[in-house]
Structure formats: structure tokens, C-alpha cells
Z-matrix of the N, CA and C atoms (Angstrom, degrees):
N
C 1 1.471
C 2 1.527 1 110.00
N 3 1.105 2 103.21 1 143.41
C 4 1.884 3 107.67 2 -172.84
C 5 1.478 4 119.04 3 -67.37
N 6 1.240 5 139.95 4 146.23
C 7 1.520 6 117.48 5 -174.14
C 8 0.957 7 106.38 6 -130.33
N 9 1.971 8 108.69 7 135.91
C 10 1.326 9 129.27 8 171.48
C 11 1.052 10 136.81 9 -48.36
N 12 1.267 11 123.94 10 101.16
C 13 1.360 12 110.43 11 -161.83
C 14 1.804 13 108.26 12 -98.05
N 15 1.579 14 106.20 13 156.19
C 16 1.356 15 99.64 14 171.68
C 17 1.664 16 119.24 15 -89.82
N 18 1.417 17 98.30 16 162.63
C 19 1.646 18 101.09 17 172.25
C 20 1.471 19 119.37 18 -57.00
N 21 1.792 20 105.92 19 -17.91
C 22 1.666 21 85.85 20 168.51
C 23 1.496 22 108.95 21 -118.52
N 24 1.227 23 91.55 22 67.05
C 25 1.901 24 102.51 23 175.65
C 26 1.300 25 99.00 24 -110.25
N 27 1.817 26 138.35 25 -18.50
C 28 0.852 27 133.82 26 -133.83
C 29 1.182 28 76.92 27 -138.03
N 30 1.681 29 112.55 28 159.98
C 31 1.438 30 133.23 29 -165.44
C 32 1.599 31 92.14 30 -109.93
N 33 1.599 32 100.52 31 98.16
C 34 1.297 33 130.06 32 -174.75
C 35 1.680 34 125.77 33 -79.80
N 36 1.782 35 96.86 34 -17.77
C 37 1.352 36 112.62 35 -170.86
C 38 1.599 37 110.99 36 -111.86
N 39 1.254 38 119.66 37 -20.82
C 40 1.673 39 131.85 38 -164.05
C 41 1.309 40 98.57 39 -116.69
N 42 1.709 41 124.13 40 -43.30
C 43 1.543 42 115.10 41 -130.59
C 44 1.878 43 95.00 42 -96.86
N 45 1.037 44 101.65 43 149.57
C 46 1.494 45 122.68 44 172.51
C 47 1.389 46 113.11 45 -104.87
N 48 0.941 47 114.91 46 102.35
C 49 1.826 48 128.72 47 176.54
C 50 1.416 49 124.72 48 -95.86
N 51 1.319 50 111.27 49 137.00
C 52 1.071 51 120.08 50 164.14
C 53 1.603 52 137.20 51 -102.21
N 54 1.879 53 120.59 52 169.14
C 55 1.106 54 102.75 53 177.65
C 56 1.282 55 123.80 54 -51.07
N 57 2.075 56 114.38 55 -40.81
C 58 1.505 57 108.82 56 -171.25
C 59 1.829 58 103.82 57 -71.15
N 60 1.076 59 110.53 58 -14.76
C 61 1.514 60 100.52 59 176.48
C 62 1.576 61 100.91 60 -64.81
N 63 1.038 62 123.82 61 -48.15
C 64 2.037 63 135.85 62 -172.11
C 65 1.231 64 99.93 63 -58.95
N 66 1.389 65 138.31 64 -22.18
C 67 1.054 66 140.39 65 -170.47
C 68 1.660 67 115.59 66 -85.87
N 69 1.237 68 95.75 67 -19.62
C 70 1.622 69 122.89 68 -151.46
C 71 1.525 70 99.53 69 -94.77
N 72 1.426 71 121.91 70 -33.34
C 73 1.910 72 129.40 71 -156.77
C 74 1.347 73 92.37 72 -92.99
N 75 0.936 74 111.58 73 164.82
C 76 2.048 75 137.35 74 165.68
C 77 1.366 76 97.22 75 -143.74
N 78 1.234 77 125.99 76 56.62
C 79 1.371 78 121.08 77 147.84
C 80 1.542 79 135.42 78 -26.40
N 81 1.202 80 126.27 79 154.94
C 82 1.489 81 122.50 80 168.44
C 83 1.814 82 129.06 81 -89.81
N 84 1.085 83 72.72 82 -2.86
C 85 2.149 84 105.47 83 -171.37
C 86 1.336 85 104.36 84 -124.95
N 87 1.622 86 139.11 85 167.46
C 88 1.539 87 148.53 86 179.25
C 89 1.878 88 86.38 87 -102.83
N 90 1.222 89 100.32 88 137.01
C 91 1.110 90 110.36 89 -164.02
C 92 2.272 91 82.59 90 -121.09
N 93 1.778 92 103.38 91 160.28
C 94 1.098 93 102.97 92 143.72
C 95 1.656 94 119.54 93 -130.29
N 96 1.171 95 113.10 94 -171.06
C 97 1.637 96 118.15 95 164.16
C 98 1.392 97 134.58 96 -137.99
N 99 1.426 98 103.37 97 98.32
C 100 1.594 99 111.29 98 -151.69
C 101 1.460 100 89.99 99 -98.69
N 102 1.200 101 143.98 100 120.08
C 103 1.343 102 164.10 101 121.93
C 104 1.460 103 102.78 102 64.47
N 105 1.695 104 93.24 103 56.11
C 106 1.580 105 133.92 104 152.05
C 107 1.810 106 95.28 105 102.73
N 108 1.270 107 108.15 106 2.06
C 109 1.892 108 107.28 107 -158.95
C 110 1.822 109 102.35 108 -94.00
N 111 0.851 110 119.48 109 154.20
C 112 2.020 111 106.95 110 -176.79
C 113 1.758 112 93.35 111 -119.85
N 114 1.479 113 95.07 112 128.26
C 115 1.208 114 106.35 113 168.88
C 116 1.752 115 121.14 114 -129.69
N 117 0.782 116 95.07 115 112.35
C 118 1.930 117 112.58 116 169.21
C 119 1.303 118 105.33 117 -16.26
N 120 1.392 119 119.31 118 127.57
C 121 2.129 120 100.16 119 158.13
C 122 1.525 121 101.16 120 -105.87
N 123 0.863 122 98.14 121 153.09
C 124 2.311 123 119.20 122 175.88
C 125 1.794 124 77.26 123 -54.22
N 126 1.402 125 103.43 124 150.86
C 127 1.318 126 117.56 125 152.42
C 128 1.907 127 110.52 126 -74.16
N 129 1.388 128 97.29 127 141.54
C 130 1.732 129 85.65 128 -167.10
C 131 1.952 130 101.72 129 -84.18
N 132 1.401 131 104.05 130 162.21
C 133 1.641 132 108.94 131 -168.15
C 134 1.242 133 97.88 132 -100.17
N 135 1.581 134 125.70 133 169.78
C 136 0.759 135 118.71 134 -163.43
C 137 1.847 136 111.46 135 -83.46
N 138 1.086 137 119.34 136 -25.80
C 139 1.313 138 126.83 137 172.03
C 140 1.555 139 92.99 138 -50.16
N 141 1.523 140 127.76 139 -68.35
C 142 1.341 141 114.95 140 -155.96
C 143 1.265 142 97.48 141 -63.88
N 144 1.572 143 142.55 142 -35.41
C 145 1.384 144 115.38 143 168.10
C 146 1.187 145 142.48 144 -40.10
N 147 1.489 146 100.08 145 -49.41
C 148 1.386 147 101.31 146 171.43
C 149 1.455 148 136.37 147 -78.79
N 150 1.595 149 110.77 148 -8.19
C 151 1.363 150 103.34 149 157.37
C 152 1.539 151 111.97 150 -83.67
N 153 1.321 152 115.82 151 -30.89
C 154 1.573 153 109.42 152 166.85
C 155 1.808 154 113.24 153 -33.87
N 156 1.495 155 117.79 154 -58.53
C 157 1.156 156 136.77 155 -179.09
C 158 1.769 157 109.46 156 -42.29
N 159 1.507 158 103.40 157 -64.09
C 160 1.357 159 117.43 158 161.95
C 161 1.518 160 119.41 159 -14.59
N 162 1.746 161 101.20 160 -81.48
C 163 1.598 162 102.41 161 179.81
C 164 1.261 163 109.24 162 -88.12
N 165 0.868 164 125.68 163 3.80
C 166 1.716 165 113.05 164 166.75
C 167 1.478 166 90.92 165 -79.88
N 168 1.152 167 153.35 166 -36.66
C 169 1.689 168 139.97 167 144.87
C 170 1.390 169 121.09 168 -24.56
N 171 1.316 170 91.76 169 -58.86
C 172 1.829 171 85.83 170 -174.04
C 173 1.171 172 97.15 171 -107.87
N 174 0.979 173 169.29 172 55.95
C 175 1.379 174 153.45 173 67.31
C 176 1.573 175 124.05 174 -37.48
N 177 1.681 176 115.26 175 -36.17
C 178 1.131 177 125.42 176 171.42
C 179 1.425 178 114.77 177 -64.15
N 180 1.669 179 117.05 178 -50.65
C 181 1.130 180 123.61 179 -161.35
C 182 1.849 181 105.59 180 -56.00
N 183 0.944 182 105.29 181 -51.88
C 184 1.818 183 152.72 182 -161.60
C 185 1.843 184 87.75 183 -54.31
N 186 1.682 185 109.08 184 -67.77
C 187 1.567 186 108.64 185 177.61
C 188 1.367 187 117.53 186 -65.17
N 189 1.303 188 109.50 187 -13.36
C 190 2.098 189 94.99 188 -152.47
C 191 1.235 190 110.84 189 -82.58
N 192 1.531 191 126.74 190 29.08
C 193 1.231 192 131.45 191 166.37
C 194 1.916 193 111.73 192 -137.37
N 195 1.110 194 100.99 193 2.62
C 196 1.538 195 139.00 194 163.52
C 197 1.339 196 126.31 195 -40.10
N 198 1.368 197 133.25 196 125.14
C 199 1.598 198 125.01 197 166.92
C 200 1.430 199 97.69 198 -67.78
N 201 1.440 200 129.08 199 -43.95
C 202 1.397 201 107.84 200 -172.56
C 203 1.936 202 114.81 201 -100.85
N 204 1.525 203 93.89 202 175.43
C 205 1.765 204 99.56 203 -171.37
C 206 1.615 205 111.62 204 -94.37
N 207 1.008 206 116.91 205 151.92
C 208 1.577 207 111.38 206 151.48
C 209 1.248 208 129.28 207 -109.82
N 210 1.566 209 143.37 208 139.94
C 211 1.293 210 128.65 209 -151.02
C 212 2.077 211 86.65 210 -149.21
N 213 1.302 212 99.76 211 145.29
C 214 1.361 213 111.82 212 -173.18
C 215 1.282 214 121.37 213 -106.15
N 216 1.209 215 162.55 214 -170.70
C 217 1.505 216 140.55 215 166.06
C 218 1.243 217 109.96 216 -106.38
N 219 1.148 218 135.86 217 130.12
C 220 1.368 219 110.14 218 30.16
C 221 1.375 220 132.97 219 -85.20
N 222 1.524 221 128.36 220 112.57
C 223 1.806 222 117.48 221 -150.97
C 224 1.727 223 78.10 222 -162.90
N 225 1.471 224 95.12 223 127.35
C 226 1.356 225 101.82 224 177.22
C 227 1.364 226 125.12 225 -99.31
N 228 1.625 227 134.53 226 110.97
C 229 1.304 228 131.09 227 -170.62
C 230 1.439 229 105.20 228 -110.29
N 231 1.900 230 86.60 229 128.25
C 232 1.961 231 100.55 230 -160.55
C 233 2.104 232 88.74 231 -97.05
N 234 1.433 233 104.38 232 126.16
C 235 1.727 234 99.52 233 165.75
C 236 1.817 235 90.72 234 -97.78
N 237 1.058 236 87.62 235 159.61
C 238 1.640 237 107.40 236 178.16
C 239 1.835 238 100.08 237 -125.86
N 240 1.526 239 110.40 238 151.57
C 241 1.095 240 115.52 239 158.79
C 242 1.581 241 124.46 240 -68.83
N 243 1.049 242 100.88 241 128.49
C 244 2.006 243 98.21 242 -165.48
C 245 1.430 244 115.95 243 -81.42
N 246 1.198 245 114.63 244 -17.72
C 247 1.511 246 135.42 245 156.76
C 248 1.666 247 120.25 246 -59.86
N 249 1.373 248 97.03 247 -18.17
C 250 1.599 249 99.04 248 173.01
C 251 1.648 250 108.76 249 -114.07
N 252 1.545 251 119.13 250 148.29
C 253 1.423 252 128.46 251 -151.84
C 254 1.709 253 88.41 252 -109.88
N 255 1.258 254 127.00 253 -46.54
C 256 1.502 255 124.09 254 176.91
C 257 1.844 256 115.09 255 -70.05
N 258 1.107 257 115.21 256 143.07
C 259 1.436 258 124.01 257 -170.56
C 260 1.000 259 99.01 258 -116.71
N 261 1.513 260 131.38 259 56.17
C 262 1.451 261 116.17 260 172.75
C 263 1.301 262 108.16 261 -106.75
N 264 1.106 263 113.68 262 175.93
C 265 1.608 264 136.21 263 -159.99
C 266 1.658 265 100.83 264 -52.80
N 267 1.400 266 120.63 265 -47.34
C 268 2.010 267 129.07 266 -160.93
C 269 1.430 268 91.03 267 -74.18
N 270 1.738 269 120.81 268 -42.50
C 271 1.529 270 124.06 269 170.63
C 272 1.519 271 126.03 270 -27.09
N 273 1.429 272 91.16 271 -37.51
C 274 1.735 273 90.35 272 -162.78
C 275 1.502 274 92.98 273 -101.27
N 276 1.502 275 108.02 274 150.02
C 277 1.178 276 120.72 275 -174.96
C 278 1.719 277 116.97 276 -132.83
N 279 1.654 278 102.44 277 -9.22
C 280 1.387 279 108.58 278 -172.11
C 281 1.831 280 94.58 279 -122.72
N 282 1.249 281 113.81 280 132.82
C 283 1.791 282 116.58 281 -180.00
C 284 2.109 283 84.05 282 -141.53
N 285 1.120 284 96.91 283 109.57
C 286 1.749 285 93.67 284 161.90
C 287 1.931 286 99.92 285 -145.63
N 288 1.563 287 83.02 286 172.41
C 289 1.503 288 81.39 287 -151.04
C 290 1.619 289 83.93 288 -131.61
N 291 1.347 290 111.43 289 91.05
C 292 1.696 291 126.33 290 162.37
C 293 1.297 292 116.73 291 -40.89
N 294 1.141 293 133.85 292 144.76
C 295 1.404 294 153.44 293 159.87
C 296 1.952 295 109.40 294 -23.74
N 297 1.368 296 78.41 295 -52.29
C 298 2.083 297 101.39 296 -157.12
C 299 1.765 298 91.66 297 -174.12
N 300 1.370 299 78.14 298 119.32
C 301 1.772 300 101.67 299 174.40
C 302 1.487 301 97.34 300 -137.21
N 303 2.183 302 87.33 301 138.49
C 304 2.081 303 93.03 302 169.70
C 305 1.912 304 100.45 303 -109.99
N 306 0.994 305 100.14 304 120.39
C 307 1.499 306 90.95 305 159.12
C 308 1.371 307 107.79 306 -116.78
N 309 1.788 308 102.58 307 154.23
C 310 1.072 309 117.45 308 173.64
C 311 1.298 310 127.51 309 -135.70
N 312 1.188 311 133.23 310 19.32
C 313 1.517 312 147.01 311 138.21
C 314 1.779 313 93.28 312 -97.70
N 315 1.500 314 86.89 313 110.78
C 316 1.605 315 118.08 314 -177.71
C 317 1.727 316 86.70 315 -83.35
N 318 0.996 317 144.29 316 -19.91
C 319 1.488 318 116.14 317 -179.03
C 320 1.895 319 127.20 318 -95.63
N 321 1.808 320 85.81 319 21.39
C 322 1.724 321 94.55 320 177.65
C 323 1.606 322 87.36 321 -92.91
N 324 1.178 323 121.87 322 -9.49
C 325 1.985 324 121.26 323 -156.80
C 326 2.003 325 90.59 324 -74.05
N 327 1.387 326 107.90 325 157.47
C 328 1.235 327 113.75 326 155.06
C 329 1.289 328 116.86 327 -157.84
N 330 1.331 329 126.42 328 -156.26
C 331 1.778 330 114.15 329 174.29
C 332 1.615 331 104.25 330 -77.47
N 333 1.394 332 122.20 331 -35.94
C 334 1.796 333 124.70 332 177.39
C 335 1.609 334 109.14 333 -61.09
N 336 1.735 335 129.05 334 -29.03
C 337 0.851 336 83.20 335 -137.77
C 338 1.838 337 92.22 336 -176.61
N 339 1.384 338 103.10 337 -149.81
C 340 1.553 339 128.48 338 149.86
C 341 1.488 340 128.56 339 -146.16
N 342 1.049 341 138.57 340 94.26
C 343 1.348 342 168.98 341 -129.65
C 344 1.776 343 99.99 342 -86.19
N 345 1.120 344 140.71 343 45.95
C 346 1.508 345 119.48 344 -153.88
C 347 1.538 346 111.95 345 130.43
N 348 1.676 347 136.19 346 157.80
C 349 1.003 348 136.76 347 169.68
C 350 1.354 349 119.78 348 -48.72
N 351 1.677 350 103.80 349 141.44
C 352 1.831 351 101.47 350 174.26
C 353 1.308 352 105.92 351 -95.90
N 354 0.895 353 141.24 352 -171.32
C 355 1.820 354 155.90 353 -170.78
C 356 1.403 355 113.03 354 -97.41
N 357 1.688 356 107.46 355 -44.03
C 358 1.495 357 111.18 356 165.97
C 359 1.271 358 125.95 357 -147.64
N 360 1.355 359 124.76 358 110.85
C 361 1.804 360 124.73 359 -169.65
C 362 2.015 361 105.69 360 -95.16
N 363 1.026 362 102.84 361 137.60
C 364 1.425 363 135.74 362 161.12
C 365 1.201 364 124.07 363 -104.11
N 366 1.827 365 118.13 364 93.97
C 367 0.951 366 105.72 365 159.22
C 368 1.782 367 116.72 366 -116.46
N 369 1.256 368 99.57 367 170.56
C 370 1.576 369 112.09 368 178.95
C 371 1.347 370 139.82 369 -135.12
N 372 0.947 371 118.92 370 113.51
C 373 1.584 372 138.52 371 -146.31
C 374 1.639 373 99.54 372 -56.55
N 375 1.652 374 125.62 373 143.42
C 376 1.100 375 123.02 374 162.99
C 377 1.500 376 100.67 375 -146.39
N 378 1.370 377 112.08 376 142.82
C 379 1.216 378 126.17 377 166.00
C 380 1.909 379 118.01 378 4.84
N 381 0.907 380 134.44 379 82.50
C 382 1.653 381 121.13 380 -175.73
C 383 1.598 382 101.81 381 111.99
N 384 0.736 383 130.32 382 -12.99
C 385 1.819 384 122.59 383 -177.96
C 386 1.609 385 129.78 384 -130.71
N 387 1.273 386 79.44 385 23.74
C 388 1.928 387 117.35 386 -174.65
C 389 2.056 388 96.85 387 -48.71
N 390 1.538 389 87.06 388 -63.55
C 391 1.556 390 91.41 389 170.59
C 392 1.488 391 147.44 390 -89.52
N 393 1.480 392 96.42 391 -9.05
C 394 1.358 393 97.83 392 149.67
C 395 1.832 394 130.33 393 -76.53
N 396 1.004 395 94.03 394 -12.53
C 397 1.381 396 91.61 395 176.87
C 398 1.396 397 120.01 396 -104.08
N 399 1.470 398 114.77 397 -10.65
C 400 1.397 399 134.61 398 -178.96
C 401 1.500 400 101.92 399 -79.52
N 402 1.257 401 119.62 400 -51.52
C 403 1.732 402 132.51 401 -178.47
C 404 0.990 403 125.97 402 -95.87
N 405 1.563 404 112.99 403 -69.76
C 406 1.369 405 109.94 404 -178.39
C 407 1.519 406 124.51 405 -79.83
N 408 1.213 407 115.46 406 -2.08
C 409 1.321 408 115.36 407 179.51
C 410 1.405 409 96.08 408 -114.47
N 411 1.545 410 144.79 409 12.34
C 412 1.153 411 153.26 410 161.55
C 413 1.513 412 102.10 411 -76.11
N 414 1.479 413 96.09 412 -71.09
C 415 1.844 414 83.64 413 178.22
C 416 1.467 415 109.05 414 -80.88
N 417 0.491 416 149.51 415 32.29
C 418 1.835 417 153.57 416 152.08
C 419 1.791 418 101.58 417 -77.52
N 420 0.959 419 101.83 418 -71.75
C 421 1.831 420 108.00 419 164.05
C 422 0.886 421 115.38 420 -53.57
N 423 1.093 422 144.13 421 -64.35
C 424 1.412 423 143.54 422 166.07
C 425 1.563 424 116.81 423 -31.25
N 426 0.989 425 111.30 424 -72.47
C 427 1.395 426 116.47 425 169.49
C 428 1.669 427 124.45 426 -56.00
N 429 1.122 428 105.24 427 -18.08
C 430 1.585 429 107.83 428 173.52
C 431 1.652 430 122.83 429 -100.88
N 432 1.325 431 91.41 430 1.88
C 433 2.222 432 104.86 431 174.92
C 434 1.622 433 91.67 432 83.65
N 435 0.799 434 133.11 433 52.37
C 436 1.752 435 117.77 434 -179.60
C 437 1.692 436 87.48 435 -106.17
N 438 1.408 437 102.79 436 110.96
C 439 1.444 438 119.02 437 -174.97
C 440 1.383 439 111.95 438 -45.28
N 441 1.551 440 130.20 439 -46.57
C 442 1.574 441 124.60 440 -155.75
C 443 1.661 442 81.40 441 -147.29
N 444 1.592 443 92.88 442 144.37
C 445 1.394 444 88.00 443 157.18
C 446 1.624 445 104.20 444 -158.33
N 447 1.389 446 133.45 445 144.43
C 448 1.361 447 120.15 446 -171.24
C 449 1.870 448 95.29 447 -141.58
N 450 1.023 449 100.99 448 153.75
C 451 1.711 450 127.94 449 -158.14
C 452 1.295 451 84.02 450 -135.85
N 453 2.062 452 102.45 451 122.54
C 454 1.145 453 116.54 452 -173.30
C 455 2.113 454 91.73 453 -119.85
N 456 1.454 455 100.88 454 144.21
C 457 1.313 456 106.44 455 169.15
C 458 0.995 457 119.57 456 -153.64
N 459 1.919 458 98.18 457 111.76
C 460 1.594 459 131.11 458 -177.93
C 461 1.528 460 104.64 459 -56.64
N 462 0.924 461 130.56 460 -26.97
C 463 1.646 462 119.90 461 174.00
C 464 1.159 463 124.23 462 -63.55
N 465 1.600 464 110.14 463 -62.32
C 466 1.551 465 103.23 464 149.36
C 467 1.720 466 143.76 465 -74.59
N 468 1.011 467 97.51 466 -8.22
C 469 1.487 468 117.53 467 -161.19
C 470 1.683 469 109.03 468 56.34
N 471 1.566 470 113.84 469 81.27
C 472 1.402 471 98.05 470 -170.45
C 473 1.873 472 82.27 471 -136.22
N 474 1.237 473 118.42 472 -161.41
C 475 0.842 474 130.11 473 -157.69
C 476 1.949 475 122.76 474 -160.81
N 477 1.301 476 103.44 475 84.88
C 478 1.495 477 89.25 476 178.12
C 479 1.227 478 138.46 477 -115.25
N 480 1.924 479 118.85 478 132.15
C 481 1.686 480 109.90 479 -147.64
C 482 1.375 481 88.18 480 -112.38
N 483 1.346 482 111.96 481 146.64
C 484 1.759 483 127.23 482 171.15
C 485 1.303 484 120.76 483 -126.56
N 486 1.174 485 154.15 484 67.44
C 487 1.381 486 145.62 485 163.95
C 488 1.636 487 131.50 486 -63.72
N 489 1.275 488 109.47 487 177.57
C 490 1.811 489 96.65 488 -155.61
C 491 1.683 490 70.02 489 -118.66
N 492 2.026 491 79.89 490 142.22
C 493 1.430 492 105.33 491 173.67
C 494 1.335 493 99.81 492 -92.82
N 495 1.633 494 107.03 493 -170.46
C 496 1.440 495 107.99 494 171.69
C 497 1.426 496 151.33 495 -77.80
N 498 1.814 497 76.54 496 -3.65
C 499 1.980 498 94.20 497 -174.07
C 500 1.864 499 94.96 498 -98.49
N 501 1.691 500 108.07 499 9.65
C 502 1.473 501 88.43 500 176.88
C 503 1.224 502 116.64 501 123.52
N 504 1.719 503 109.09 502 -38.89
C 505 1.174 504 116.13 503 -164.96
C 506 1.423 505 123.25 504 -107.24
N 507 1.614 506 154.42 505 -169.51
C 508 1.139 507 155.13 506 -124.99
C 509 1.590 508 94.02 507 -133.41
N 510 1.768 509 118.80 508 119.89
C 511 1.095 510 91.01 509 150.07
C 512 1.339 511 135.35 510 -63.62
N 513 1.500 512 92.25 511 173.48
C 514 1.904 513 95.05 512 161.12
C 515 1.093 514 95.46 513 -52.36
N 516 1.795 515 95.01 514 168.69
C 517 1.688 516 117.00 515 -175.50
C 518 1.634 517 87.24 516 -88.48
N 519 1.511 518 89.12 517 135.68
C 520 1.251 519 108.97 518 154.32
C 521 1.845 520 116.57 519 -93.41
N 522 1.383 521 128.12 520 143.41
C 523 1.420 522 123.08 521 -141.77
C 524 1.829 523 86.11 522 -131.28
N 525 1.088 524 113.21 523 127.38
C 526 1.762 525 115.34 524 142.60
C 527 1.122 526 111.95 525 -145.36
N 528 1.997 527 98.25 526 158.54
C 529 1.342 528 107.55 527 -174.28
C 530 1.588 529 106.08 528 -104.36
N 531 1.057 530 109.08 529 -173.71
C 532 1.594 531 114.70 530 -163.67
C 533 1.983 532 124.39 531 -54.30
N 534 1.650 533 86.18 532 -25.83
C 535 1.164 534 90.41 533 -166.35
C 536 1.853 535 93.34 534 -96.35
N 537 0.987 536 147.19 535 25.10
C 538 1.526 537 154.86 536 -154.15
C 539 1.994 538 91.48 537 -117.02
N 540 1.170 539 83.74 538 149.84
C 541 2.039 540 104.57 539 145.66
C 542 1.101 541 128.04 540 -125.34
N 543 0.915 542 134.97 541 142.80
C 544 1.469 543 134.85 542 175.19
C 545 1.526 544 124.62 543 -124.56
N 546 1.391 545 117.95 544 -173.92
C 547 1.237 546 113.59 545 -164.82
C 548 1.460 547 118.62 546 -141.74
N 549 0.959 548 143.31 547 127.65
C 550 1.530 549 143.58 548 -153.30
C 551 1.864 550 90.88 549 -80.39
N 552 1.566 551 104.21 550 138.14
C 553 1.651 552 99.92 551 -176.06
C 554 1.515 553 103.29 552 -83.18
N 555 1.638 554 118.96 553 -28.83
C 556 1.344 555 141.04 554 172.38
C 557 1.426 556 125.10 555 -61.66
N 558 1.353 557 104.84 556 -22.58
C 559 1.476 558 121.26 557 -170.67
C 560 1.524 559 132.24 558 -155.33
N 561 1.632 560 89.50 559 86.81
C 562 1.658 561 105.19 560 -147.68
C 563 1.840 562 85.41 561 -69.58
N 564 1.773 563 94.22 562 139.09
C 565 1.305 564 92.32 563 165.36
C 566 1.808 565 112.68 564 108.27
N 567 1.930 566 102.50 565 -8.60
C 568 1.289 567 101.63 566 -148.87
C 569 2.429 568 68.02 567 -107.90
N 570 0.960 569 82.08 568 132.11
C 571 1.799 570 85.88 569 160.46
C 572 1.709 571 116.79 570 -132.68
N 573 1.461 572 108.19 571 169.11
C 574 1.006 573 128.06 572 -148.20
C 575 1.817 574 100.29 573 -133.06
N 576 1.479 575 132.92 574 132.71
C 577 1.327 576 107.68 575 -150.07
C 578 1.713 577 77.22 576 -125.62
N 579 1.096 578 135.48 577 40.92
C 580 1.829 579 122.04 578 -149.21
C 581 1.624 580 108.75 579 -29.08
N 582 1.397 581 111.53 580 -41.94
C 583 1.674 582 117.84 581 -172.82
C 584 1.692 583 107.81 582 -46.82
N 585 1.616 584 101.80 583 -16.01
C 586 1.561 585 103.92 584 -142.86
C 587 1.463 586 90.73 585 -106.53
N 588 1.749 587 102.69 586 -18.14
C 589 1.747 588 119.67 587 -161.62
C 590 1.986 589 98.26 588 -93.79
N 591 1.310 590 96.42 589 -22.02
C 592 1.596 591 90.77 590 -161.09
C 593 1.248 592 85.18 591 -134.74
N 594 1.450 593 128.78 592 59.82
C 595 1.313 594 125.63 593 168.42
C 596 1.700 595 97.29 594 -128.91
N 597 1.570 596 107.60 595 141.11
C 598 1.802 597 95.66 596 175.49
C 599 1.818 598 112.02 597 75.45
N 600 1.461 599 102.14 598 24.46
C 601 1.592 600 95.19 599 -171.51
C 602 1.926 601 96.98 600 -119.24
């Protein structure tokens, strides 16, 4: 029988990992892989589920007549170094698994996964990962062209939108509060109801 290993079985401070290494663990926890480094995710609460549930509604509703897909987590998104021309498995060094991702070049999709940047990431704050997802997974997106990306937080019920300007980089956060809608800058037409997102939670 295969054995579970823990997050501190693994050389957490030195070791450089890869996807085929990620492929390799049966952890007891959801692990990610940020640019070869393994990081723990918070178990999600039940509030963040259910707003997860929420926009995976209207995000769903919104695509299902759509060239592109939406996929919810657990869904594994592989970044590759762009400096490297082979896409093999030791290549990839980053595997994290967004809230709610849209892609729309259907030929990054495979049976693992998504192979490459999505068009729009959703993530959502839980207890303990406030700053990883605020920073390091800010410039992680950022740096990888991921067109839109918005950071949802059930504590406050607020809302934060980032899109890529032209020199590359992230706007400012755009901010709403619960009672607001908003509008995808990527996807004219796509709205956001928060009252509707953080209502019943």
C-alpha cells in the first residue's frame, strides 16, 4: 500500500520540486507547488465553500454557452518556465489549484489538468492563507500573464479585481463591498452580484 507522507517528510527549506515529483506524493493535506517550493493549503471553511458554490453558479451559468470552460478546485494549474521550450513534467515547478479558473484556449486543457495560464483565476481567502494569496500568489499571476484575477474575502465580504495592463503588470486593486456588482474587465457582460455571493453564508 502506498504511504502517506507528511508535509514535513519533505525537505521544505532546501528542496526544489517538481511537477513529476507532485505527481509522485499521497499526502494527508492538499499540497501546492509554487516555483519548486510546497506549500500547505488551509482546509477550506464552510462559508468559503459556499461562496465558492455561489460563483461557480454564475460563472457557470455565464460560460455554458461559451468558447471557454470553467473548472473549480480541485483542478490542477501547471505554470511552466517560459524560458524553457520542452513541457515536460521536471519543467514545471508551479502546480496550484485556484478556487475557479476560466480558460479559453481549450488546448492548454488535458485529463491532469491545465497546462499554461487561464484567462481568469478566483481565489478565496480562508482562515491562514490571507497572505499567500494576497502576495505570493499575486505575483505568481502576475508574472505568468493570467489576464484577470480577483481575491474574494468572506470575512469582510469585499472583493478584489486585478487585471493586466499593458506594460505586463497588475492593476491596482479594484475594491467592492458586499452590497456592489461588478464587472469582469476580460469579459464584457460577465457580472458579479456580491449581495447574491455573500448572501445565506
Amino acid at each position: 500500500m502506498e504511504a502517506v507522507l507528511k508535509y514535513s517528510d519533505l525537505d521544505t527549506i532546501n528542496g526544489i520540486y517538481s511537477y513529476a515529483d507532485y505527481l509522485s506524493w499521497r499526502f494527508e493535506q492538499a499540497v501546492e507547488l509554487i516555483k519548486g517550493k510546497i506549500l500547505p493549503m488551509s482546509a477550506p471553511s464552510r462559508k468559503h465553500q459556499r461562496i465558492s458554490w455561489q460563483l461557480t453558479l454564475t460563472l457557470g451559468n455565464h460560460f455554458k454557452h461559451h468558447a471557454c470552460q470553467a473548472y473549480a478546485a480541485p483542478f490542477d494549474v501547471r505554470l511552466y518556465d517560459k524560458q524553457k521550450s520542452a513541457l515536460v513534467n521536471k519543467d514545471v515547478l508551479t502546480v496550484v489549484q485556484p478556487d475557479i479558473c476560466i480558460i479559453c484556449d481549450l488546448e492548454k486543457l488535458d485529463d491532469k489538468g491545465c497546462l499554461g495560464s487561464p484567462d481568469l483565476v478566483v481565489e478565496i481567502l480562508s482562515p491562514g492563507n490571507s497572505s499567500k494569496e494576497m502576495k505570493l500568489k499575486k505575483a505568481l499571476y502576475e508574472e505568468n500573464g493570467i489576464r484577470e484575477y480577483w481575491i474574494i474575502d468572506p470575512e469582510h465580504e469585499t472583493a478584489f479585481q486585478f487585471h493586466l495592463l499593458e506594460n505586463g503588470l497588475y492593476s491596482p486593486a479594484s475594491i467592492y463591498a458586499s452590497d456592489d456588482t461588478f464587472e469582469s474587465v476580460i469579459f464584457p457582460n460577465l457580472f458579479v452580484d456580491l449581495n447574491e455571493i455573500f448572501s445565506n453564508i
